[in-house]
N, C-alpha and C positions, 0 to 999 in steps of 0.2 A: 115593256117597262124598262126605263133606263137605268144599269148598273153600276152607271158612274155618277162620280159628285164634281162638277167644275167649283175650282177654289177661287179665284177672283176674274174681274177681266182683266186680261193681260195690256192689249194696246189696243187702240184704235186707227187704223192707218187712211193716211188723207194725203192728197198729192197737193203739192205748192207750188207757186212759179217762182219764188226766191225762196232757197234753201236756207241760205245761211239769214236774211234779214227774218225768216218764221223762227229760226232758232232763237232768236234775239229777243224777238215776242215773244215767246213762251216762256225764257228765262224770264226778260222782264216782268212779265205779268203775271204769272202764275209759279213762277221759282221751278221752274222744271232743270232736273241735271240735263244735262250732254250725256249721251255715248255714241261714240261712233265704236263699231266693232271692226276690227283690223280684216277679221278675215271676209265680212261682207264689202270692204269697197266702199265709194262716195255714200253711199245708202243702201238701207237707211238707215238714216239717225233717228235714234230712238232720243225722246223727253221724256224723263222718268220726275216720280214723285214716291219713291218706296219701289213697289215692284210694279205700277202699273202708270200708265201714261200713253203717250201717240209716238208712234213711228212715221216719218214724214219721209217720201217721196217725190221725185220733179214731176211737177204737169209738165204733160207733152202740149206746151203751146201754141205749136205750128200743127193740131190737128184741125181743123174746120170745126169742129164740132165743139171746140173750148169757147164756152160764154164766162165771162170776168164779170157780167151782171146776173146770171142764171142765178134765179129763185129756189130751184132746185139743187138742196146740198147733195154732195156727192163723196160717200168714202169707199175707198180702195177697198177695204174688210177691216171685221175686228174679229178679236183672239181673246178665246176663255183660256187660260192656263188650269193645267190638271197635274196631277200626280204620274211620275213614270208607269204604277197600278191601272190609273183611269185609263191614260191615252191607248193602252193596250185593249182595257176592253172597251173604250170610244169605237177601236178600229173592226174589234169584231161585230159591237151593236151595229156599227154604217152596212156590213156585207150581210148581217141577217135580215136589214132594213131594204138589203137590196139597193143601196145608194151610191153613186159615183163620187168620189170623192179624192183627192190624188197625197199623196205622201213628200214630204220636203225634208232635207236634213241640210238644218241652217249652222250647223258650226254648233254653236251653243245649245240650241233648242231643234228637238225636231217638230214639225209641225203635219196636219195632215188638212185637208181644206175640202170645203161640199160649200152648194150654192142652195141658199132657202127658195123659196117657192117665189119670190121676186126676185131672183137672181143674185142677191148682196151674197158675198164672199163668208163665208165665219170659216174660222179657224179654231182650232183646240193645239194648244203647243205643251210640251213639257220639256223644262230645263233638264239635260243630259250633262253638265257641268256642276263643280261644286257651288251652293248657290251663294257660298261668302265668298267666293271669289266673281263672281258676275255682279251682285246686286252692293257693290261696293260706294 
């Protein structure tokens, strides 16, 4: 039985081959904010709409394996956001569950990450930051 409650999704992360022209879509079309956070670097840039939206990353273009027609969508992971209370006991349900899953401390949010049963990424994050100073 799970003894946590996830609060909303957080992000959806998808990789792009133009960073700055997706950002431009997203604003355009869907009114998404910008944030780039200082201490992550070029990326990613999170599109926000309140607290939850996509985090975009570069396609590595030069792999063999990049189709720009491929039928098959494809995202990086997505993220439930939790309570500092949940992600705590997220981490002990993963080790009673017996599940590999690894631990991230992103500046703002730390995250901890496992792979479902076809391999897709999920994450569960909680803001470690005050949250009127991040979701501004």
């Amino acid at each position: 039985m799970v003894n946590f409650k996830l609060d909303f999704l957080d992000h959806v992360a998808i990789r792009v081959e133009d960073m700055d022209a997706s950002v431009a879509w997203y604003k355009k079309v869907l009114g998404l904010k910008r944030y780039r956070l200082p201490k992550w670097g070029d990326f990613p840039i999170f599109m926000l709409s309140g607290k939850t939206g996509i985090a975009l990353f570069p396609a590595n273009t030069n792999d063999p394996r990049f189709d720009k027609i491929s039928k098959n969508v494809k995202i990086d992971h997505f993220a439930f956001q939790v309570s500092q209370e949940a992600f705590a006991k997220a981490q002990k349900h993963y080790q009673d569950l017996g599940l590999t899953y690894s631990f991230q401390d992103h500046h703002y949010f730390h995250s901890i990450y496992t792979k479902d049963l076809d391999e897709h990424v999920v994450e569960l994050t909680t803001l470690v930051v005050n949250e009127k100073e991040f979701y501004t």
